[in-house]
Backbone bond lengths (Angstrom), bond angles and torsions (degrees), N, CA, C in turn:
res aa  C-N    CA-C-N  psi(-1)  N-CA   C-N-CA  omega(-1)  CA-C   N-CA-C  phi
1 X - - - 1.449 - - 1.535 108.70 -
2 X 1.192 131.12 92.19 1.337 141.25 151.98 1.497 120.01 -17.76
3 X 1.283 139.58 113.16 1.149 159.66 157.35 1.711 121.19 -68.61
4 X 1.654 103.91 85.14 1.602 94.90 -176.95 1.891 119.02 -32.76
5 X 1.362 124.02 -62.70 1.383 134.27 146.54 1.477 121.25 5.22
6 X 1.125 100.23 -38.08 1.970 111.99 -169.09 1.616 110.18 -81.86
7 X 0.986 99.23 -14.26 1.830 88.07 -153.82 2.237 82.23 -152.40
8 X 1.329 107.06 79.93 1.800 106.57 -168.65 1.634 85.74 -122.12
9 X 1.304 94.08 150.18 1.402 100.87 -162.93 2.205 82.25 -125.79
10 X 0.592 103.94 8.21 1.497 102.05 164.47 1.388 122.76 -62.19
11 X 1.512 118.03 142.36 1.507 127.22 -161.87 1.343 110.01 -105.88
12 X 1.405 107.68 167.22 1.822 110.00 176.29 1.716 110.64 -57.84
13 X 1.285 118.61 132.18 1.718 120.94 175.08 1.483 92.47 -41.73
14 X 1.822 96.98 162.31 1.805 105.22 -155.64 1.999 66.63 -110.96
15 X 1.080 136.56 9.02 1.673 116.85 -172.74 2.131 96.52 -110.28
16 X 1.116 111.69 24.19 1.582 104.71 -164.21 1.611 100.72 -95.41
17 X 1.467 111.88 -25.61 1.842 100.38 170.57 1.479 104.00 -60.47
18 X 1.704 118.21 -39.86 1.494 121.56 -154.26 1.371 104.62 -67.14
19 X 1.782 105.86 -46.61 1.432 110.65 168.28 1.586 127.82 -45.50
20 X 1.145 109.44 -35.33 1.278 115.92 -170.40 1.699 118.41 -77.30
21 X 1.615 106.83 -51.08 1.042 114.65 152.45 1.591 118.57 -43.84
22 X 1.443 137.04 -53.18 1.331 127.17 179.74 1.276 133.50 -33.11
23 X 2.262 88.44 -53.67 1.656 102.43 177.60 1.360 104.81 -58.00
24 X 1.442 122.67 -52.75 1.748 110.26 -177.87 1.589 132.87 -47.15
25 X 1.526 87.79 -32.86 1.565 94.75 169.63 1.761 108.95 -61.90
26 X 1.170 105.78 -40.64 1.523 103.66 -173.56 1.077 123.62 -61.53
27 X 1.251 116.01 -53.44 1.584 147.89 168.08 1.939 93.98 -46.87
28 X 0.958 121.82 -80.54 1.242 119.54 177.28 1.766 121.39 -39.23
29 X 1.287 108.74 -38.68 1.429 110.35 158.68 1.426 141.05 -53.26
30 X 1.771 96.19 -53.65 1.303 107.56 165.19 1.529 126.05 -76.17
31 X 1.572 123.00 -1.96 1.454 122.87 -179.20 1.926 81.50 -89.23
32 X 1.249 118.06 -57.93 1.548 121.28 -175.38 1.648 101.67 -31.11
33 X 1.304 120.56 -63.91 1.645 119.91 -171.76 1.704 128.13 -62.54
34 X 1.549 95.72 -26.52 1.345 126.48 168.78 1.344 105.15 -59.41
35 X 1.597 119.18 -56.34 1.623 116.63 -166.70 1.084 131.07 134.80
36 X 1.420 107.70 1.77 1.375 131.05 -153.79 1.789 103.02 -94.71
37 X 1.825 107.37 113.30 1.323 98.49 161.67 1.327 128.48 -41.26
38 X 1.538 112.27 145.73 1.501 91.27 168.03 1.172 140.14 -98.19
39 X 1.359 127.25 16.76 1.177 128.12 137.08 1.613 137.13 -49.83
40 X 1.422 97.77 -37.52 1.911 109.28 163.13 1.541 107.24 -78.58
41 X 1.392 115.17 -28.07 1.598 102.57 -179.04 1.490 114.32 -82.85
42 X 1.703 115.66 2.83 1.481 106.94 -171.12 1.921 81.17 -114.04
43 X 1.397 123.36 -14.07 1.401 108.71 -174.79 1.570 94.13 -74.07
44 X 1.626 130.04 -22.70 1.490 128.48 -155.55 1.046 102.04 -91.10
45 X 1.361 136.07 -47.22 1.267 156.43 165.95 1.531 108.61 -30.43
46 X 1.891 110.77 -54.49 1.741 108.27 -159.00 1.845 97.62 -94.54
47 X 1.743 115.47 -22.08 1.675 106.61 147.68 1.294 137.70 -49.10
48 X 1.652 100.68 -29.23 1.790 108.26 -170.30 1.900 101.94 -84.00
49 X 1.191 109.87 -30.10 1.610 125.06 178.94 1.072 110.02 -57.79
50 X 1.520 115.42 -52.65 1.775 132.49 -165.17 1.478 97.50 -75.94
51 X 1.288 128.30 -45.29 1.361 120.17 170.36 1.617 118.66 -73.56
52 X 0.820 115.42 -42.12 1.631 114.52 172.00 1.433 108.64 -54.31
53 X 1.329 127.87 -24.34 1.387 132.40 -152.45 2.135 97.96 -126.54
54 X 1.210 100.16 31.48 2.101 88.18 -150.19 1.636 86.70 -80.58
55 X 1.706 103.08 -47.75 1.667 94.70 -170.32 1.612 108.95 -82.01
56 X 1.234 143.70 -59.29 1.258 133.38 -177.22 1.329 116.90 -80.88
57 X 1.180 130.63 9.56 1.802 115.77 164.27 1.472 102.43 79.89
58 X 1.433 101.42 170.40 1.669 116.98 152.60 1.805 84.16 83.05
59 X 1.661 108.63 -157.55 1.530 109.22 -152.13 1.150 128.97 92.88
60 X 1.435 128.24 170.79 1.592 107.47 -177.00 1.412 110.05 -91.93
61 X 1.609 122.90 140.76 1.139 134.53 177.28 1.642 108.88 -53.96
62 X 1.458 116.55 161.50 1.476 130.03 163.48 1.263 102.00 -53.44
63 X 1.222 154.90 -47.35 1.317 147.00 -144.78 1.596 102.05 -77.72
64 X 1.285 100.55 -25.06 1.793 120.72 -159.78 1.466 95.89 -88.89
65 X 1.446 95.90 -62.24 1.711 93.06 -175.79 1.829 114.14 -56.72
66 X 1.259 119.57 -53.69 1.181 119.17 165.39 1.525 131.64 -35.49
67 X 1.527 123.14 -36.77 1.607 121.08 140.69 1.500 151.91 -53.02
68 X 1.888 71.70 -34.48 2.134 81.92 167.05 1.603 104.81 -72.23
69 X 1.305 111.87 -33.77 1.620 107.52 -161.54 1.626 106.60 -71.59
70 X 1.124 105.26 -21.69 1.797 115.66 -175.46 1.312 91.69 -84.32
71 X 0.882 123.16 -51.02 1.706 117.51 -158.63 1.501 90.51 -76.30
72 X 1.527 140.22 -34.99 1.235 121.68 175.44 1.327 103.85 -66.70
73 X 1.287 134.77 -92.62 1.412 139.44 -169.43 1.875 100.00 -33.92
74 X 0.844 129.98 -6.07 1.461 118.69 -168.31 1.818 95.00 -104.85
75 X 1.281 121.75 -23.67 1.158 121.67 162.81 1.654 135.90 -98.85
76 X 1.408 99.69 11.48 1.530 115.51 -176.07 1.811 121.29 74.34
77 X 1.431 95.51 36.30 2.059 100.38 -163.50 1.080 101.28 65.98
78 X 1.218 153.64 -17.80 1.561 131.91 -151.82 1.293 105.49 -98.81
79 X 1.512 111.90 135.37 1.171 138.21 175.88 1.723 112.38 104.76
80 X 0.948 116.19 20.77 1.246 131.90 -170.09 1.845 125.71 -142.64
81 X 1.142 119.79 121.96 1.923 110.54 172.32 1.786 90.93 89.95
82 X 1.387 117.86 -174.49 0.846 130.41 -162.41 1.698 110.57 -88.80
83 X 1.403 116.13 144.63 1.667 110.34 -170.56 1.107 108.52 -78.38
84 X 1.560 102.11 153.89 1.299 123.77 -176.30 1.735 115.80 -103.43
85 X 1.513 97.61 129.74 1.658 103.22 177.58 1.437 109.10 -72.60
């Protein structure tokens, strides 16, 4: 008896760059509130990528991560990661 499930020809979600980008935004927020230059928060950021990414590749490039981190620190964390009391 064949299992539709077994044999799915369905593709990766089309929202997983957006996702990915988000967590960095977050991550980048919360190293910002923490204290973290941002030069160490964009070196922590493109280590945490390379390991998340070590066996299958791909992820967002340095060029990418390096914009979220400006655009965070360039707006003070805010609007990004979890709110602050």
């Amino acid at each position: 008896m064949p299992f539709p499930w077994q044999n799915s020809t369905r593709t990766a979600p089309r929202g997983r760059a957006a996702m990915y980008r988000r967590e960095l935004e977050e991550r980048a927020a919360l190293l910002f509130r923490l204290g973290y230059a941002q030069p160490r928060a964009r070196a922590r950021l493109v280590a945490n990528v390379a390991w998340d990414f070590e066996i299958g590749g791909g992820g967002p490039a340095a060029q990418e991560i390096d914009a979220i981190v400006e655009a965070v620190y360039r707006r003070g964390g805010l609007r990004s990661g979890a709110p602050t009391v």
